[in-house]
ZADO-1210 file (C-alpha; in nm, 4 decimals, padded with zeros to 6 digits):
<atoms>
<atom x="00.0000" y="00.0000" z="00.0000" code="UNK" pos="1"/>
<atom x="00.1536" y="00.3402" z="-00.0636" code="UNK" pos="2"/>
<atom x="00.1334" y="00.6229" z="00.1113" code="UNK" pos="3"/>
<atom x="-00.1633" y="00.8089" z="-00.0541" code="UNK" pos="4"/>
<atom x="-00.3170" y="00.4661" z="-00.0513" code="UNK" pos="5"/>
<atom x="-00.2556" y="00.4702" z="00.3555" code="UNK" pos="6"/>
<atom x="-00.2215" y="00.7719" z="00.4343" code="UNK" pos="7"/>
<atom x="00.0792" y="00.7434" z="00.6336" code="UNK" pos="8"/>
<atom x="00.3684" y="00.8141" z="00.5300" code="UNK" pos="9"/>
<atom x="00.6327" y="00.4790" z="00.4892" code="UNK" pos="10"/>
<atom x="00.8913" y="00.6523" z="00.6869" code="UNK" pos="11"/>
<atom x="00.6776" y="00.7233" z="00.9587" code="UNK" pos="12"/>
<atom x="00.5562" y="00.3299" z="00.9812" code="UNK" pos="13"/>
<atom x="00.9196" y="00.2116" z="00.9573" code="UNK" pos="14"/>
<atom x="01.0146" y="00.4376" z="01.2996" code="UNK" pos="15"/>
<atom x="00.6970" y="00.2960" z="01.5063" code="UNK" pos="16"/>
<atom x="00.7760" y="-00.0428" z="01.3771" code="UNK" pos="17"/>
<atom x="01.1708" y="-00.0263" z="01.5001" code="UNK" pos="18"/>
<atom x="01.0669" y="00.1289" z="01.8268" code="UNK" pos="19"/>
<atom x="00.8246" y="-00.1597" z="01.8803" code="UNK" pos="20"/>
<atom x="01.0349" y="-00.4103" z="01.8072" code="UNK" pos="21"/>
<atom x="01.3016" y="-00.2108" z="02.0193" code="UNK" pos="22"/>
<atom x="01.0474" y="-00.2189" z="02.3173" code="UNK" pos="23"/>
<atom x="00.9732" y="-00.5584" z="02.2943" code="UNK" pos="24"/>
<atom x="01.2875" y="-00.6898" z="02.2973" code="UNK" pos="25"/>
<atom x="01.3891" y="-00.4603" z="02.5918" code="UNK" pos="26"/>
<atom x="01.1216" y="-00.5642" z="02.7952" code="UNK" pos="27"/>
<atom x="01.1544" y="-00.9479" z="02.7432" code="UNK" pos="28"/>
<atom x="01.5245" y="-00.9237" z="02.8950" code="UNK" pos="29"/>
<atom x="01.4530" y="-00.6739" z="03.1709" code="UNK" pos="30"/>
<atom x="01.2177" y="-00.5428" z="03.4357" code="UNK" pos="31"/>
<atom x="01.0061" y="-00.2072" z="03.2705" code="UNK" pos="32"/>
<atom x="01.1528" y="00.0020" z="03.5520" code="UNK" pos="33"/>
<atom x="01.5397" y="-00.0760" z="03.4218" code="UNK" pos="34"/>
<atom x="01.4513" y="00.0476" z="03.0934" code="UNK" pos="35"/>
<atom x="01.5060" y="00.4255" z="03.0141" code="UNK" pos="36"/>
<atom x="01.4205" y="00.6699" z="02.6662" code="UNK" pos="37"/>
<atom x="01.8064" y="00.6044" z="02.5782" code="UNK" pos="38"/>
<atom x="01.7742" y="00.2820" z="02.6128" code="UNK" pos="39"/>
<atom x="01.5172" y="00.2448" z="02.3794" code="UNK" pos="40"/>
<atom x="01.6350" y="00.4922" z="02.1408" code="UNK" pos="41"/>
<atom x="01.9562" y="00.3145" z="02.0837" code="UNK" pos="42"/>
<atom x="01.8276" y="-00.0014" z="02.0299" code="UNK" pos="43"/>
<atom x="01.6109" y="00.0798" z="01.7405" code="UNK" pos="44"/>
<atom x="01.8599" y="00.2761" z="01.5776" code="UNK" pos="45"/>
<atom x="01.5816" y="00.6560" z="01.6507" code="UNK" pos="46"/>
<atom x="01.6480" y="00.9748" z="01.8046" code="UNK" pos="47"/>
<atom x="01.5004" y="01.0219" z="02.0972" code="UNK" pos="48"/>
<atom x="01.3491" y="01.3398" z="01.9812" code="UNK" pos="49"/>
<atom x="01.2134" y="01.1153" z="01.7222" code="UNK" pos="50"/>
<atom x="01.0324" y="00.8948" z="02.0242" code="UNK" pos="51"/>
<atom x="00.8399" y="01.1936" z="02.1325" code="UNK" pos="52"/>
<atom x="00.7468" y="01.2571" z="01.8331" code="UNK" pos="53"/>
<atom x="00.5478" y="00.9460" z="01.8304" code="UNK" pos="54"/>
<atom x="00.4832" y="00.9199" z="02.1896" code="UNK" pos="55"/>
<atom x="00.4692" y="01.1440" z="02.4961" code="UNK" pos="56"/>
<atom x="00.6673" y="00.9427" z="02.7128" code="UNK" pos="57"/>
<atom x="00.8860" y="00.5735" z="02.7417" code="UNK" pos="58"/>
<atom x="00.5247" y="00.4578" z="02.9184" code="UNK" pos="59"/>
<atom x="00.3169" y="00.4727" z="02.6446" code="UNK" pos="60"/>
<atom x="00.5204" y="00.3385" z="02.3643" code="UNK" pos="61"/>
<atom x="00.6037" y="00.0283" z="02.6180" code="UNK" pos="62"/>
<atom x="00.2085" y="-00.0132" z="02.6639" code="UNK" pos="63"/>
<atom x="00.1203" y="00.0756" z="02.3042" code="UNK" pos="64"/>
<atom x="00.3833" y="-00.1980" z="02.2266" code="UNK" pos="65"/>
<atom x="00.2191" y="-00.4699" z="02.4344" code="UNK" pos="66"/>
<atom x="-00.1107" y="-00.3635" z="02.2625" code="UNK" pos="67"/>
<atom x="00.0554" y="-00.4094" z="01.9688" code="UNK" pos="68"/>
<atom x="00.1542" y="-00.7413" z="02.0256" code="UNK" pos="69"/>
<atom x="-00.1354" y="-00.9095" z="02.1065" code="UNK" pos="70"/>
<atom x="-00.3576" y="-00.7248" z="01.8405" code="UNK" pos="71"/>
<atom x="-00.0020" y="-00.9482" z="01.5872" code="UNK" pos="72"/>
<atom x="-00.1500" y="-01.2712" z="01.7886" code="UNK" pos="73"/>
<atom x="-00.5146" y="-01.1947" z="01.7359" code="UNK" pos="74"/>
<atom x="-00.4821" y="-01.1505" z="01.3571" code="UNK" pos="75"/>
<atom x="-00.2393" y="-01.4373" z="01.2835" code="UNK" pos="76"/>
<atom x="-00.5409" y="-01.6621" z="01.4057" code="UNK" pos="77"/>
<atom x="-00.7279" y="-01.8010" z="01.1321" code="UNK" pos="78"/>
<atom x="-01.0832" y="-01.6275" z="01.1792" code="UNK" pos="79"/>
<atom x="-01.2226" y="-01.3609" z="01.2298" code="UNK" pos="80"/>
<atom x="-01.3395" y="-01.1837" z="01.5425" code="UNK" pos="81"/>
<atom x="-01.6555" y="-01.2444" z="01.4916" code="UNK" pos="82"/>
<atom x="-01.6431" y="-01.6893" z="01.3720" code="UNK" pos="83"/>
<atom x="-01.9208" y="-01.8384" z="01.5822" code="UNK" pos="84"/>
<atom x="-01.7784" y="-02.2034" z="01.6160" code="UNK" pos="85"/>
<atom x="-02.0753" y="-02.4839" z="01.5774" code="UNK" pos="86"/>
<atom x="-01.9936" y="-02.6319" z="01.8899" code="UNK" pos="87"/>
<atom x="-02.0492" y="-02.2842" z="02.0839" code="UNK" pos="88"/>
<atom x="-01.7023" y="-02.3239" z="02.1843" code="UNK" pos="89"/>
<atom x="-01.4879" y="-01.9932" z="02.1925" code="UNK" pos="90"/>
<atom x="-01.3950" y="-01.8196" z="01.8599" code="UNK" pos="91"/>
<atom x="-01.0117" y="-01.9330" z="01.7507" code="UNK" pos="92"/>
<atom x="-00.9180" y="-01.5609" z="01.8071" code="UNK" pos="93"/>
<atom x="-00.9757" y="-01.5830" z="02.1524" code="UNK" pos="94"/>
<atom x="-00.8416" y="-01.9103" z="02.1953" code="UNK" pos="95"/>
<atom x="-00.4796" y="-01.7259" z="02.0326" code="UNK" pos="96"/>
<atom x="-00.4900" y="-01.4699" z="02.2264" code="UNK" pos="97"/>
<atom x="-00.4671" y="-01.6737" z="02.5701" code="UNK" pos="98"/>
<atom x="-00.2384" y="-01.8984" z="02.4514" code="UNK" pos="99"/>
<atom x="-00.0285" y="-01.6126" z="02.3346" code="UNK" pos="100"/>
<atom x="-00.0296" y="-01.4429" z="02.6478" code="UNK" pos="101"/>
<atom x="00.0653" y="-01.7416" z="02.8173" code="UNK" pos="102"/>
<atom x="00.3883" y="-01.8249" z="02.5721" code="UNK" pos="103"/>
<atom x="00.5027" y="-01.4867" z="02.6744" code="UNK" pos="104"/>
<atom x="00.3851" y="-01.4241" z="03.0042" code="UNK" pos="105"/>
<atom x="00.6816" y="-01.3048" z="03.1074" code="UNK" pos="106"/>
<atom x="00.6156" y="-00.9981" z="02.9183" code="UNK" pos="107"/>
<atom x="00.2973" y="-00.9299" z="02.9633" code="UNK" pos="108"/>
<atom x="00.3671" y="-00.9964" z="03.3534" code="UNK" pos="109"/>
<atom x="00.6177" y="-00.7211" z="03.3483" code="UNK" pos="110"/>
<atom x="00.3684" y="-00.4571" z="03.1175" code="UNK" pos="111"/>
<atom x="00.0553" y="-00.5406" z="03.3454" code="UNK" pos="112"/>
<atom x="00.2976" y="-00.5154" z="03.7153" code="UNK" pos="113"/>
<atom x="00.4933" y="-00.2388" z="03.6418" code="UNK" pos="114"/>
<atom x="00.4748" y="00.1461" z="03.6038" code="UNK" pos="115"/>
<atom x="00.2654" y="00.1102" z="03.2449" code="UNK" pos="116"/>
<atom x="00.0261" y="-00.1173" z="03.4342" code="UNK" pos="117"/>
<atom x="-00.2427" y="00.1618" z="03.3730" code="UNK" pos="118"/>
<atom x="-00.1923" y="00.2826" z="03.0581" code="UNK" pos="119"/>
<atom x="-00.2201" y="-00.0874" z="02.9394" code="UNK" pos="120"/>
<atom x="-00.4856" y="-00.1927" z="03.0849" code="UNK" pos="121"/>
<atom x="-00.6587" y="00.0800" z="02.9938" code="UNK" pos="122"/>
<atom x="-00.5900" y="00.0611" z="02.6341" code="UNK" pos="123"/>
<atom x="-00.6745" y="-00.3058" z="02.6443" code="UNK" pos="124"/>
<atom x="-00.9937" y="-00.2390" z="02.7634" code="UNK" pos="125"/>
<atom x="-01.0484" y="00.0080" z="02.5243" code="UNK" pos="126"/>
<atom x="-00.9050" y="-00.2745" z="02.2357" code="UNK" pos="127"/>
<atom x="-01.1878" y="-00.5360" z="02.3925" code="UNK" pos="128"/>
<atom x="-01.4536" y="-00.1988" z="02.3655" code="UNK" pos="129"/>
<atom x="-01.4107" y="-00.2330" z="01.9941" code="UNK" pos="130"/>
<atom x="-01.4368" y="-00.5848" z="02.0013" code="UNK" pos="131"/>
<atom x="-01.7972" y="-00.6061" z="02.2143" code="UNK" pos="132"/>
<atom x="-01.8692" y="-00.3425" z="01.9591" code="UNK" pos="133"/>
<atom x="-01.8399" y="-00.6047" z="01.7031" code="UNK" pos="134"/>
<atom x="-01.9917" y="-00.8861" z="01.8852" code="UNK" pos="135"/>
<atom x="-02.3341" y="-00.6492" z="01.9134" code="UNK" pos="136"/>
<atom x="-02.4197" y="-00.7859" z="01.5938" code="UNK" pos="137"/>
<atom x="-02.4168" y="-01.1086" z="01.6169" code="UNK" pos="138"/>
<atom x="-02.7727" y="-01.3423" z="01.6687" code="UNK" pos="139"/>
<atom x="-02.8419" y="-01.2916" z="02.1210" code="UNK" pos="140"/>
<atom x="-02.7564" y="-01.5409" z="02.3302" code="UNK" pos="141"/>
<atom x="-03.0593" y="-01.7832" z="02.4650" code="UNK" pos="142"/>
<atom x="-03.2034" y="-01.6720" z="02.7663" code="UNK" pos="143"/>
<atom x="-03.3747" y="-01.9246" z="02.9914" code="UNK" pos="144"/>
<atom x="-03.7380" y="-01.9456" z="03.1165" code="UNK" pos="145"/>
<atom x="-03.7752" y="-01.7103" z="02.7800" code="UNK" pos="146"/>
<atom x="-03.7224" y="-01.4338" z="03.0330" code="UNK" pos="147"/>
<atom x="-03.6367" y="-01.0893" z="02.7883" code="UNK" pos="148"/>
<atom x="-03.4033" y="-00.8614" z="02.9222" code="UNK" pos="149"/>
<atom x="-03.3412" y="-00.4955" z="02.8015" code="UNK" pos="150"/>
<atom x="-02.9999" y="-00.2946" z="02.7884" code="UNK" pos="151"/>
<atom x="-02.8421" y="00.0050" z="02.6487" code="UNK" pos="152"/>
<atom x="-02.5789" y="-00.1431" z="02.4105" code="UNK" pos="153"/>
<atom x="-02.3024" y="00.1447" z="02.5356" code="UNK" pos="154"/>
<atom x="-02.3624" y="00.0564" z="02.9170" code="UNK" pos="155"/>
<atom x="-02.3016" y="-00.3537" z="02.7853" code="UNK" pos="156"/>
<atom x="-02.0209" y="-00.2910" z="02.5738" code="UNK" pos="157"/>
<atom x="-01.8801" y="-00.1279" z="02.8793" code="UNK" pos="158"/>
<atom x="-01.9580" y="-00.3771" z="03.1631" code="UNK" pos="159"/>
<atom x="-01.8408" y="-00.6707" z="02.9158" code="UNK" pos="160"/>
<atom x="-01.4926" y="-00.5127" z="02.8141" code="UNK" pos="161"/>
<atom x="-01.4068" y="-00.4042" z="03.1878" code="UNK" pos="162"/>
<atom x="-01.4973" y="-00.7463" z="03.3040" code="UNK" pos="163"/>
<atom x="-01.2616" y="-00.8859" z="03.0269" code="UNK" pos="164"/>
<atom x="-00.9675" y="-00.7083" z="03.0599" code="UNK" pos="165"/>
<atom x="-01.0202" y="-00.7373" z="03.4433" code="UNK" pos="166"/>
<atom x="-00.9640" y="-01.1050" z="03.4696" code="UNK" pos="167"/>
<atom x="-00.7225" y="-01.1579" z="03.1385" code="UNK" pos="168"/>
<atom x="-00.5065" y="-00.8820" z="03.3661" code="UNK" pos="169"/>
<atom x="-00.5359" y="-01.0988" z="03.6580" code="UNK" pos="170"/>
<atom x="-00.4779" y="-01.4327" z="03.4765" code="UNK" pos="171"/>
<atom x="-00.1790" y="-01.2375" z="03.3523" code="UNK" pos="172"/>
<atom x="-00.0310" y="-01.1718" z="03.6918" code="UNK" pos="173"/>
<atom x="-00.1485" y="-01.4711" z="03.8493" code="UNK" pos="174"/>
<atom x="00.0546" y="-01.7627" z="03.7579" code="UNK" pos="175"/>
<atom x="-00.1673" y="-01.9785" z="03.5041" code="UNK" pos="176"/>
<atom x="-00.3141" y="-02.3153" z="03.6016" code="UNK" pos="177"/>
<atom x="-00.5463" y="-02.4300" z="03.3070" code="UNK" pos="178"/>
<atom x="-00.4638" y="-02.4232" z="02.9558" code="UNK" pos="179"/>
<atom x="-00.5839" y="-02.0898" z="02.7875" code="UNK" pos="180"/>
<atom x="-00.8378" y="-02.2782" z="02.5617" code="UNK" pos="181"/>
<atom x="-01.0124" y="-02.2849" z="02.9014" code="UNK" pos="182"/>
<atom x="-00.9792" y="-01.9753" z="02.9905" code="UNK" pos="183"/>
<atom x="-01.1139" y="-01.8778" z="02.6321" code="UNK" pos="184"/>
<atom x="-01.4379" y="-02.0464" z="02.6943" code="UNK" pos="185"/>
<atom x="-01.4795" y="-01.9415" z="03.0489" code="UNK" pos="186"/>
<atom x="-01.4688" y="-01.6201" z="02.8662" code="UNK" pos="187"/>
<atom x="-01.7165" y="-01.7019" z="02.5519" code="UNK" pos="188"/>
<atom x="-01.9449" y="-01.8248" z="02.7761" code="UNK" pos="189"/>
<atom x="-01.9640" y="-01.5652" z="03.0284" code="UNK" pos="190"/>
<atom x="-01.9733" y="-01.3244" z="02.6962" code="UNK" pos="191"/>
<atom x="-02.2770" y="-01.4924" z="02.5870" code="UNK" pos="192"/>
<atom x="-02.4791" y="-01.5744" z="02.9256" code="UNK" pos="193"/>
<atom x="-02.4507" y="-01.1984" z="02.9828" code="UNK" pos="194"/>
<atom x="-02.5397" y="-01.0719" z="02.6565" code="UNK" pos="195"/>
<atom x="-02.9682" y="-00.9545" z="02.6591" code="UNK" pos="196"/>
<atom x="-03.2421" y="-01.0547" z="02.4331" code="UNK" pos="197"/>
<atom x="-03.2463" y="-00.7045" z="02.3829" code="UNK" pos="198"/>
<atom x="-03.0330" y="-00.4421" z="02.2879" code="UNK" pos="199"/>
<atom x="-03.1343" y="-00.0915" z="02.3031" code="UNK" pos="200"/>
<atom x="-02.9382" y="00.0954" z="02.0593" code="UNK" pos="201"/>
<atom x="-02.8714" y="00.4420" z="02.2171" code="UNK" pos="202"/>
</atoms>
């Protein structure tokens, strides 16, 4: 794609990819809090005048970088965000990006404990916004005793990504004990037990 095709410019693209590759690397070998601007700079090769350019501070390009990451993991599955297995298991995306954050938990441990703990969880939770954004469309979830249930669709999307990145933080931290396609379907489900009838589109 070229640049008037993307709308960004190439050189731009090849900066935020060396400084996220830079990051990443940094933060696999050391603790967040050992890592400084000049570190980061020198390893990919960019001024650090050219950092702030892109981001206000070493915080936000490590969190943006972990972000990153796992959005690499989500599209490398093979459907989309959206594939409603038959068996009502969880979609494969899901089911990557558990098992992703458990081959690099280290990582993750040290984005989600450390000084850009907030900054990344907030931008995950705005990342799984998107995604409940997404899922609004697909057919409602069964409700038992027929019982119809009515919700604003922006309050939902809300409650469902805050509860998600709440506990994927905390499976994060806490070392894992079940393999993440069970985590991935203790999430589906939940997903779909608490989505309404009824959506009121507000």
């Amino acid at each position: 794609m070229t640049k008037l095709e993307s709308g960004v410019d190439p050189r731009v693209e090849r900066t935020r990819e060396a400084l996220f590759v830079a990051a990443i690397q940094l933060v696999e070998n050391r603790d967040v809090s050992e890592i400084s601007i000049k570190d980061i700079s020198d390893s990919a090769g960019v001024s650090r005048q050219a950092i702030y350019a892109h981001f206000p501070d070493r915080d936000h390009l490590l969190a943006d970088s972990a972000i990153r990451r796992m959005s690499t993991a989500i599209a490398a599955a093979q459907d989309g965000p959206t594939y409603l297995p038959e068996d009502g298991s969880a979609p494969q995306t899901l089911v990557a990006l558990i098992s992703h954050l458990m081959e690099q938990s280290t990582f993750y441990r040290r984005i989600f404990m450390g000084p850009t703990s907030a900054l990344a969880v907030g931008e995950l939770s705005r990342q799984n916004h998107r995604h409940f954004e997404r899922l609004m469309d697909l057919p409602a979830a069964p409700i038992p005793d027929a019982v119809t249930r009515e919700v604003a669709e922006p309050d939902l999307i809300e409650f469902l990504a805050g509860g998600s990145t709440a506990l994927t933080v905390r499976w994060i931290i806490d070392p894992p004990s079940e393999p993440p396609a069970v985590l991935a379907n203790r999430l589906w489900s939940l997903w779909m037990t608490l989505r309404p009838t009824s959506v009121i589109r507000v």
